[in-house]
KOLTOR-452859 format. One record per residue (C-alpha): residue number from 0; x, y, z. Coordinates in steps of 0.2 Angstrom, whole numbers, plus 5000, padded with zeros to 4 digits. Layout:
BEGIN
> n,x,y,z
> NUM,X,Y,Z
...
end
This chain:
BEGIN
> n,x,y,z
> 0,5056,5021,4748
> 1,5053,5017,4731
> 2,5051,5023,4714
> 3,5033,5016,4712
> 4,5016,5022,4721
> 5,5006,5011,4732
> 6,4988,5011,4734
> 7,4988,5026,4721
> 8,5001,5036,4728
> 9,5019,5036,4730
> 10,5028,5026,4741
> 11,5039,5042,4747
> 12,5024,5053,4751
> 13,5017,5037,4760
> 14,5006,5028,4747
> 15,4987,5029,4748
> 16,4981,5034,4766
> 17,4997,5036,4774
> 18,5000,5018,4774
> 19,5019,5017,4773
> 20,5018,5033,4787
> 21,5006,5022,4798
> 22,5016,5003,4798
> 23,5032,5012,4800
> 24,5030,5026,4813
> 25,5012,5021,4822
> 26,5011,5001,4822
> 27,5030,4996,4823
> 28,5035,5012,4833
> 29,5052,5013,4821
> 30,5061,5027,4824
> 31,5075,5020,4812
> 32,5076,5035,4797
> 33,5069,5028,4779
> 34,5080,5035,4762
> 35,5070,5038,4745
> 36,5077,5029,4730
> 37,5087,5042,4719
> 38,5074,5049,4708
> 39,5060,5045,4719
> 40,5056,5063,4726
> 41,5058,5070,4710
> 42,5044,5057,4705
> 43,5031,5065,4715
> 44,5031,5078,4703
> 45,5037,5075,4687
> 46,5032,5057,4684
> 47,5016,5055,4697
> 48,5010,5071,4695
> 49,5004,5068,4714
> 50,5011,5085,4719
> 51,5012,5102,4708
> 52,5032,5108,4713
> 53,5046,5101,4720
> 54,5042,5113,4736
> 55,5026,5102,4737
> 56,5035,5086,4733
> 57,5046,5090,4748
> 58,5033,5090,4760
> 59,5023,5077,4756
> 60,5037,5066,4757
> 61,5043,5074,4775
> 62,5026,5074,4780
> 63,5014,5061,4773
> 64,5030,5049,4770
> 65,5038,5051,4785
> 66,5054,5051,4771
> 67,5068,5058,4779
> 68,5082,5058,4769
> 69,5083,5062,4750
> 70,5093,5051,4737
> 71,5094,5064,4724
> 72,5095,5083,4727
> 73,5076,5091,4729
> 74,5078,5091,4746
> 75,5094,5100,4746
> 76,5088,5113,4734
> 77,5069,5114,4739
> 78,5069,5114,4759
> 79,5070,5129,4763
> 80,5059,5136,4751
> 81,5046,5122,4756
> 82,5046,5129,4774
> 83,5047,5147,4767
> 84,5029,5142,4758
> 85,5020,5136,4774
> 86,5020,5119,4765
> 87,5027,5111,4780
> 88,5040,5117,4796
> 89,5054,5116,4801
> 90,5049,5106,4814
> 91,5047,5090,4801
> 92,5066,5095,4794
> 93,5071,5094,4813
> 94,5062,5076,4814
> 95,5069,5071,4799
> 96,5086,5077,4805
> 97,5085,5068,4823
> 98,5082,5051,4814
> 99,5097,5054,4801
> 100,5112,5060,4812
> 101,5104,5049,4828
> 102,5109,5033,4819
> 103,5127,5042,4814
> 104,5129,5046,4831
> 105,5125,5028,4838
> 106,5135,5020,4825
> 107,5148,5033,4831
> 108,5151,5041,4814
> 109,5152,5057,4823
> 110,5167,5052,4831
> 111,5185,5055,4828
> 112,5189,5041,4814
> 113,5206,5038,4820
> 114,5197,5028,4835
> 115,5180,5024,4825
> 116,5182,5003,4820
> 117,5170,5004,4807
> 118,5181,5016,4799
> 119,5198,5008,4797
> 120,5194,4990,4791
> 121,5208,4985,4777
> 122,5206,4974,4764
> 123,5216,4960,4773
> 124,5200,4957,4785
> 125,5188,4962,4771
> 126,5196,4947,4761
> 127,5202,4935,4773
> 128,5202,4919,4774
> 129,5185,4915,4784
> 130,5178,4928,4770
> 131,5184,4921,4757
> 132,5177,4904,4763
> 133,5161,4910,4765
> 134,5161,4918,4749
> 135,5166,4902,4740
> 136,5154,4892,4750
> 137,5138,4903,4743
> 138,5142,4902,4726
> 139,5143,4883,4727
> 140,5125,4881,4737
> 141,5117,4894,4725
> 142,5119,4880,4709
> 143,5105,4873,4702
> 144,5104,4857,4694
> 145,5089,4858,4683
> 146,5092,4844,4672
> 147,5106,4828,4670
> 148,5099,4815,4659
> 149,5106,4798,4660
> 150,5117,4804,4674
> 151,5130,4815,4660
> 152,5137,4826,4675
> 153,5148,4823,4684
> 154,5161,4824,4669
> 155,5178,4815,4670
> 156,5193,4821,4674
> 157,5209,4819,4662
> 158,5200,4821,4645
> 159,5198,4838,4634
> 160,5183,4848,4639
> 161,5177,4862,4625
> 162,5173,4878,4637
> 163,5162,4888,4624
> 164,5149,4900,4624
> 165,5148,4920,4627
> 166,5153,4918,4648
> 167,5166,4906,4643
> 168,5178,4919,4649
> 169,5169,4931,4657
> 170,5175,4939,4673
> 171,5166,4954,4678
> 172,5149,4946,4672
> 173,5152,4934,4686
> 174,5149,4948,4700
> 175,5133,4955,4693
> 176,5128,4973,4697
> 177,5133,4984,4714
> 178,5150,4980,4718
> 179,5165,4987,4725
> 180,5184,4984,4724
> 181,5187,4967,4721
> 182,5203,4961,4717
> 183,5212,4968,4734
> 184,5232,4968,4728
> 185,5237,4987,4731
> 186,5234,4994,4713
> 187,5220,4987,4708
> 188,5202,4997,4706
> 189,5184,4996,4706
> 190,5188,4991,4687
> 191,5202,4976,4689
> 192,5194,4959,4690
> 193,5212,4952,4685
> 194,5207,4941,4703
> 195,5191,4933,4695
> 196,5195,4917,4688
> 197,5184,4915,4672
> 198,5173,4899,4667
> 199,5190,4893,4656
> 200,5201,4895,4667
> 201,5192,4887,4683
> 202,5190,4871,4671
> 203,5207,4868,4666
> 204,5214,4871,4683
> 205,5201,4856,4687
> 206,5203,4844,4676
> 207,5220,4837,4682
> 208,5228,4828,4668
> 209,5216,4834,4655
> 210,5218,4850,4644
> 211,5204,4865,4638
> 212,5198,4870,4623
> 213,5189,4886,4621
> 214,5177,4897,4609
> 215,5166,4910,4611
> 216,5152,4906,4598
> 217,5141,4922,4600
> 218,5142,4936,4609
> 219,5129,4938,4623
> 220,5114,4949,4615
> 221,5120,4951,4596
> 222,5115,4943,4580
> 223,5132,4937,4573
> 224,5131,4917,4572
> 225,5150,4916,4563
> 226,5157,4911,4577
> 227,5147,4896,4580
> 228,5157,4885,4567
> 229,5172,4886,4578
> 230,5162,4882,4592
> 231,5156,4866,4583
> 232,5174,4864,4578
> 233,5179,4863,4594
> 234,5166,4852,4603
> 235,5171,4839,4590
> 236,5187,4838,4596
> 237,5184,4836,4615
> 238,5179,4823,4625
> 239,5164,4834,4634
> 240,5156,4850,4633
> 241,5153,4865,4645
> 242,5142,4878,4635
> 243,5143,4895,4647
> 244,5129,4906,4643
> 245,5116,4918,4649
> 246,5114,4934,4652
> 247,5124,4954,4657
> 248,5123,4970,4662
> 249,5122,4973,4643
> 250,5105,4965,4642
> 251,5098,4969,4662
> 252,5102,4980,4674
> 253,5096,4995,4683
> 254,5087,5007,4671
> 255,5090,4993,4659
> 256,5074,4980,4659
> 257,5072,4967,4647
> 258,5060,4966,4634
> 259,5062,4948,4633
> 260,5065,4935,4645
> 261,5072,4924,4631
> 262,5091,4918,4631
> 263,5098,4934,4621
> 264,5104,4934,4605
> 265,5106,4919,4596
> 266,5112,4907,4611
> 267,5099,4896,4608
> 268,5106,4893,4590
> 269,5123,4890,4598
> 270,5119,4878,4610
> 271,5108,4867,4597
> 272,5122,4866,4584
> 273,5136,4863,4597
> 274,5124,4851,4606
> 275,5123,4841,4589
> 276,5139,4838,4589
> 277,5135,4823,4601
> 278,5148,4826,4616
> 279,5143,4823,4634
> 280,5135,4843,4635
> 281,5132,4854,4650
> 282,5124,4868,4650
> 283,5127,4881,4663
> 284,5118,4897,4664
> 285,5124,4915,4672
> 286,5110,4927,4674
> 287,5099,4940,4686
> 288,5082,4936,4680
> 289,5075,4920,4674
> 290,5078,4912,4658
> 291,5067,4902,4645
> 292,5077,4888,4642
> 293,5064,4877,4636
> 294,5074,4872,4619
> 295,5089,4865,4629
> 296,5076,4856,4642
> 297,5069,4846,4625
> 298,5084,4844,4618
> 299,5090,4827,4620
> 300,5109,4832,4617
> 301,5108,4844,4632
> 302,5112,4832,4644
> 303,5114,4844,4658
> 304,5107,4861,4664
> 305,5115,4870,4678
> 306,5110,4888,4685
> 307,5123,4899,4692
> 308,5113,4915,4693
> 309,5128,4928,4694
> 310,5137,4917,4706
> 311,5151,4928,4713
> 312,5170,4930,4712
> 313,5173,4912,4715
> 314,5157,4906,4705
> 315,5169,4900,4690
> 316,5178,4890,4702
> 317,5161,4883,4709
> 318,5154,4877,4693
> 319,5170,4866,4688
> 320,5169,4859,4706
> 321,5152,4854,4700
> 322,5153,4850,4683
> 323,5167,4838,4690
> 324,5161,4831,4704
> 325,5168,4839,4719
> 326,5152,4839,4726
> 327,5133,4838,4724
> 328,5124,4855,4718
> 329,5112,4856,4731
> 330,5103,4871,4727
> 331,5082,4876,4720
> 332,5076,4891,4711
> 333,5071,4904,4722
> 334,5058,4910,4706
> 335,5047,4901,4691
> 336,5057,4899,4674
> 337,5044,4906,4663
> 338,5040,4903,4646
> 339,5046,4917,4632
> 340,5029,4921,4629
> 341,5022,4923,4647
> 342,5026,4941,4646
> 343,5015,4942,4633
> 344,5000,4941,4644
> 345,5005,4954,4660
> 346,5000,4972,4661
> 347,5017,4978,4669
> 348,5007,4992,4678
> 349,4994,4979,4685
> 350,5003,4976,4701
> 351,4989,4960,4706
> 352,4999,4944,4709
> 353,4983,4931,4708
> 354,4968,4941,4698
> 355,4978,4951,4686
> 356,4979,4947,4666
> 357,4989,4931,4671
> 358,4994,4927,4687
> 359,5010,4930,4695
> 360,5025,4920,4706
> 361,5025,4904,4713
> 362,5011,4905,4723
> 363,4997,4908,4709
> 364,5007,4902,4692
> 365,5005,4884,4690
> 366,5021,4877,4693
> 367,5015,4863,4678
> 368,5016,4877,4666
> 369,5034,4884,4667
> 370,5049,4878,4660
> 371,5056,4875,4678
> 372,5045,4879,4695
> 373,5050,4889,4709
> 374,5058,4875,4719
> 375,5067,4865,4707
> 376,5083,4857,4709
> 377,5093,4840,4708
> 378,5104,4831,4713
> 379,5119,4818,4710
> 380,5112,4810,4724
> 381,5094,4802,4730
> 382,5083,4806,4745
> 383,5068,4796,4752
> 384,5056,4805,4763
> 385,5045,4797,4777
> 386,5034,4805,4792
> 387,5043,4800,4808
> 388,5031,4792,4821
> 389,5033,4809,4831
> 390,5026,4819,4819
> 391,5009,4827,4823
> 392,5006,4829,4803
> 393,5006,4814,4792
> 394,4994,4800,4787
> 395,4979,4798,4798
> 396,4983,4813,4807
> 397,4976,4828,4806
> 398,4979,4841,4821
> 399,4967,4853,4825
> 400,4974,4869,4831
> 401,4965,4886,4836
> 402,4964,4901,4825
> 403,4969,4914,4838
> 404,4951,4913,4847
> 405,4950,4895,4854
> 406,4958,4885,4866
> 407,4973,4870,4862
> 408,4990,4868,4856
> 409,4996,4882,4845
> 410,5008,4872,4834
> 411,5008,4854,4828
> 412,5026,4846,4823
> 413,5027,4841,4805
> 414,5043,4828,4806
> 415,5051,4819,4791
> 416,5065,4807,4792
> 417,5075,4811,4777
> 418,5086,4796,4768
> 419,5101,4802,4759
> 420,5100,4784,4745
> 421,5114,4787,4736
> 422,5132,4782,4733
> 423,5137,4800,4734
> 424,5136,4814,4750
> 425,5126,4829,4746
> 426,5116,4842,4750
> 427,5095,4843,4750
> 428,5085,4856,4752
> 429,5068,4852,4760
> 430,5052,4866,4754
> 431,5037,4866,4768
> 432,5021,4874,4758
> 433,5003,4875,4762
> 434,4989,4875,4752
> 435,4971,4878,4754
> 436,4960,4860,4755
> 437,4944,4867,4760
> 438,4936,4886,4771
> 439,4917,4886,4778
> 440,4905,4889,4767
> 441,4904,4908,4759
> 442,4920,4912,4766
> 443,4927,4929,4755
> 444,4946,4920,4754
> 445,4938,4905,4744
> 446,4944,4913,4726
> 447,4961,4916,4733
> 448,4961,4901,4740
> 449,4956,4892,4724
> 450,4970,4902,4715
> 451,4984,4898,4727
> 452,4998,4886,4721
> 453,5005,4884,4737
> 454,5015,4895,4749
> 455,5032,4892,4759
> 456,5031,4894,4776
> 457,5050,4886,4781
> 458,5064,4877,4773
> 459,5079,4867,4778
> 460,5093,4861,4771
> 461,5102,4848,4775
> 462,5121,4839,4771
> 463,5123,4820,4772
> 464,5133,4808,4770
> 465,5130,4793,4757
> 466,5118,4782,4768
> 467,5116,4794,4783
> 468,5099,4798,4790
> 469,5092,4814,4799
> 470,5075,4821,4803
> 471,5069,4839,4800
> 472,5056,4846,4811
> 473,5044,4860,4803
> 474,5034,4871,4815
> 475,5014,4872,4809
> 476,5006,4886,4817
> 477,4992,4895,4812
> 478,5002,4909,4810
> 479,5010,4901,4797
> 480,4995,4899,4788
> 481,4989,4916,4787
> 482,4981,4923,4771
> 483,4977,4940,4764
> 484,4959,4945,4760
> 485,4958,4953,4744
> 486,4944,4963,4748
> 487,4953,4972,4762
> 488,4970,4967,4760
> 489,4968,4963,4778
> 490,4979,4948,4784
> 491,4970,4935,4792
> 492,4969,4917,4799
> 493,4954,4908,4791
> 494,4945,4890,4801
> 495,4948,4877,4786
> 496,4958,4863,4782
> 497,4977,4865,4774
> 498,4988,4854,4765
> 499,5004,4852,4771
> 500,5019,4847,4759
> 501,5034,4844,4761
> 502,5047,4841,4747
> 503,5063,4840,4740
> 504,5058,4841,4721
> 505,5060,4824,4716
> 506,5048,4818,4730
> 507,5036,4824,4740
> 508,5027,4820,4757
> 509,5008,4827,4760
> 510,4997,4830,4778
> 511,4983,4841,4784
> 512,4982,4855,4799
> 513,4963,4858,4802
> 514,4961,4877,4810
> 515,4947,4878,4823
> 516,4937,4895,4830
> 517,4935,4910,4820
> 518,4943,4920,4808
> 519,4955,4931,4815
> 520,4963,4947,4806
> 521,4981,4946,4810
> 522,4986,4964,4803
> 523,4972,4976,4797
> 524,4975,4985,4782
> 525,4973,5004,4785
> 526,4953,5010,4779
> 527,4961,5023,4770
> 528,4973,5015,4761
> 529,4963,5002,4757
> 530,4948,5012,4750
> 531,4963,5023,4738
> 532,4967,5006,4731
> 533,4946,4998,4727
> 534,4942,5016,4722
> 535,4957,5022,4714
> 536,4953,5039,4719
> 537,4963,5054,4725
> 538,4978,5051,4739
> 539,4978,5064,4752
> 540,4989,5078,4746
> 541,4985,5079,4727
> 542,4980,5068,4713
> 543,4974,5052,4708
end
């Protein structure tokens, strides 16, 4: 459970009206055991003020949260005494105690080690060769290719590329936060990343027959711009340009928010005067949260923009693969790319994601506002779309499927042949969404409807060859459609007509699902819970 309340209380004494207690323990019957964050019982107290003492703080979160084990140590100093209060028995330390150990016991962590598997796996299995695959495979399918005017990626090989920029050597900020060992020779440490192949080094063991230039420029979130002559002195005397920039755990981390969702420091200045320069230019960003990078998407001289998030022990070697054409980057943004100054318009407290200040995600914020939408990426290839005769979704047909109280067929096939129409094999990544054409008449969903961007409900991706065709199938049930009343924070299925799309960024194919009967609630939100939320009232167990 987590730091934050819901519903007016915390999540770790079980939110407003028991609700984390009654989906966890009564409607999915979980008997798995639930762990608070490290501070989060300590927050009951000292930062919620839900609860007077830590005795209090115990209980609530035994009891009304059905939390049974404590990150931190209020439980380990503060048992006892709860129980010896009468705030709660032993009989909740004993249920909390059954769901711990149970799953140590099942997992056989009871057992002697010497014969326990999950004990004794050394690092040659940790980082074999099918894991090292793996891991060398994710970091190329998480690039992004945001922008490639006039086709400037891929470069060439053979000529002298100018790696520049704060990540232009960077190891560690590669991984990004929560890691372990990495490099596995016998006397490394959580603190070696000798292994990590930085940005430098990855390009100049890929350009065969070419050589490397590198300068740092700026540092990552400073103010210093006296390295950024040398950059421009090197860009003038290469061939292309790979600008590696973006973000650390100097700038975000845990306990470490941003205050700005900027590029840090004074990258942009960097990247402007290097891009000057007039060299082929590639920009290839390293970060956790989104980044405005709406100066380098104007800026005619950027010719390319690729997003590696923090892409992994092999991520160096990934983005050189891409940047020289190994293969296509196939991936799109899992979130919006805001501008700077949307931050300035959200009430970090106001937890609402269409009717707050401003509102929030991919669903509500219009994609036509940000510097890059949730689902953006292309590619060194082209696709071409087209509803296959099959599919029950396309033009001129819209299937009518039964809300849960009707009679029919439950799901209609949405089928697209998908084109690959380019000289180049590659990956694409096809987004099925639904938005909301039309409800009856006075229906209370109409204002979130009205607010809703659109809504994934399945995704494929596919790899083909230069040429090649394949279809891909969606499933469009009413299910898939569900919304969530604000009123009630029920989950429903609502009669209306839907818009489905399917895309792959640079095109897009569009059909309609008509649901029939009546609305149906899906999942209905505790009364309780509910009522703590509209009201803002009082939790059970102390305050507001």
């Amino acid at each position: 459970c987590s730091y934050n309340a819901v519903n007016g209380a915390p999540t770790c004494a079980g939110g407003g009206g028991g609700v984390v207690r009654e989906y966890l323990r009564e409607r999915w019957g979980s008997q798995a055991y639930m762990t608070s964050d490290t501070g989060a019982i300590t927050d009951i107290y000292d930062a919620h003020h839900m609860e007077p003492t830590p005795e209090a703080a115990v209980c609530a979160a035994l009891v009304n949260g059905s939390t049974d084990m404590n990150s931190g140590d209020v439980f380990w100093h503060h048992v006892e005494s709860a129980v010896s209060q009468g705030l709660c028995g032993w009989g909740d330390v004993d249920a909390a105690l059954r769901r711990t150990l149970g799953l140590r016991i099942r997992l056989g962590l009871m057992d002697d080690p010497a014969s326990t598997p999950y004990w004794n796996v050394p690092l040659s299995v940790i980082g074999s060769d099918a894991h090292v695959a793996v891991a060398r495979q994710a970091s190329r399918d998480a690039l992004v290719l945001l922008k490639n005017d006039g086709k400037v990626l891929p470069f060439r090989r053979g000529g002298v590329v100018a790696v520049i920029g704060p990540h232009s050597q960077a190891r560690e900020a590669q991984l990004g936060s929560y890691l372990g060992q990495i490099c596995s020779n016998p006397d490394s440490n959580a603190n070696d990343f000798s292994c990590v192949m930085s940005p430098q080094e990855a390009v100049a063991a890929a350009n065969t027959g070419g050589s490397v230039i590198q300068a740092t420029g700026c540092s990552v979130d400073g103010d210093s711009t006296s390295g950024i002559a040398e950059a421009v002195a090197a860009a003038k005397q290469a061939d292309s340009v790979i600008l590696m920039v973006g973000s650390d755990q100097s700038v975000e981390g845990e306990s470490h928010d941003r205050i700005s969702i900027d590029l840090p420091g004074v990258q942009h200045q960097l990247i402007a005067a290097v891009a000057a320069v007039g060299k082929p230019t590639a920009v290839v960003i390293m970060r956790g949260g989104p980044v405005d990078v709406d100066p380098e998407r104007r800026n005619k001289a950027v010719g390319a923009i690729i997003d590696a998030g923090f892409p992994g022990q092999y991520g160096a070697e990934a983005i050189a693969s891409a940047v020289f054409g190994d293969f296509s980057p196939g991936g799109r943004l899992a979130t919006h790319f805001y501008h700077a100054d949307y931050v300035n318009g959200i009430n970090m407290t106001d937890m609402r994601m269409a009717f707050g200040p401003q509102p929030r995600g991919d669903r509500y914020f219009p994609a036509d506002q940000t510097v890059f939408p949730f689902g953006a990426g292309l590619s060194y290839s082209t696709f071409e779309l087209q509803w296959t005769p099959a599919s029950a979704v396309g033009p001129g047909r819209s299937p009518a499927l039964p809300t849960g109280s009707g009679e029919g067929a439950t799901t209609a096939h949405a089928e697209v042949k998908v084109s690959n129409t380019g000289s180049v094999r590659a990956d694409v990544v096809l987004l099925a969404r639904f938005r909301v054409k039309s409800l009856p008449q006075g229906s209370p969903l109409t204002r979130l409807a009205t607010a809703l961007q659109g809504q994934l409900f399945d995704f494929a991706r596919l790899t083909l060859d230069a040429g090649e065709s394949t279809t891909a199938s969606f499933d469009v049930s009413a299910a898939a459609l569900e919304l969530v009343d604000p009123a009630t924070g029920d989950t429903v299925i609502s009669p209306g007509t839907f818009l489905i799309e399917i895309s792959e960024f640079s095109s897009q194919l569009q059909g309609e699902v008509d649901l029939v009967g009546q609305t149906v609630v899906v999942d209905k939100f505790p009364a309780q819970a509910a009522a703590a939320y509209r009201l803002g009232g009082p939790s059970p167990g102390g305050g507001a």
